[in-house]
N, C-alpha and C positions, 0 to 999 in steps of 0.2 A: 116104530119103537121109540116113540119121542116120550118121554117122562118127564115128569114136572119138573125136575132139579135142573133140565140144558137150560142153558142159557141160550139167548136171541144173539145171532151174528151181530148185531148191534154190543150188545154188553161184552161181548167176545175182544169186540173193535176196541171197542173202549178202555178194557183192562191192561190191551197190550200195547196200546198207542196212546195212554195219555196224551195231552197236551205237550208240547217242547219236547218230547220223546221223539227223539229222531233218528239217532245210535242205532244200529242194528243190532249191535252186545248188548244194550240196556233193551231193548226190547223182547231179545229173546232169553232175559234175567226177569223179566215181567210175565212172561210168557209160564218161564218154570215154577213162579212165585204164583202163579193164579194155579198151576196142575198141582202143587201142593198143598194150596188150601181147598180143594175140591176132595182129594186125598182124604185130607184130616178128617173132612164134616161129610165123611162117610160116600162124596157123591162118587160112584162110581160105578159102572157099566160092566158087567163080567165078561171077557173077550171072545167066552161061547156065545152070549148074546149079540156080541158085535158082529160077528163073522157069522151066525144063524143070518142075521137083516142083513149082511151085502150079501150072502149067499140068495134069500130071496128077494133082493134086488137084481140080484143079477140074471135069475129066473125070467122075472114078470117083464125085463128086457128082452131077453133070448138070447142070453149068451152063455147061457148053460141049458 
């Protein structure tokens, strides 16, 4: 279910840990600051689609 809009754990790394960001507080104010521009420009995931993929993730494991 990967769509063009995720982002790479890399870009992920990067948004929340700047440089000299080291604060736990400022990081997790960076953290909300990137959910809300993802928000705005539309990118978002509908949470029947989320829970459809771990549900057949969880299948193609066997653990349902």
């Amino acid at each position: 279910m990967q769509s063009d809009h995720r982002k790479t754990d890399e870009e992920i790394a990067q948004a929340i840990e700047p440089p000299g960001l080291a604060d736990p507080g400022q990081t997790l104010l960076a953290i909300l600051a990137l959910n809300r521009k993802e928000i705005e420009a539309g990118e978002l995931i509908p949470a029947k689609d989320v829970f459809a993929e771990l549900e057949r993730m969880d299948k193609e494991a066997g653990f349902i």
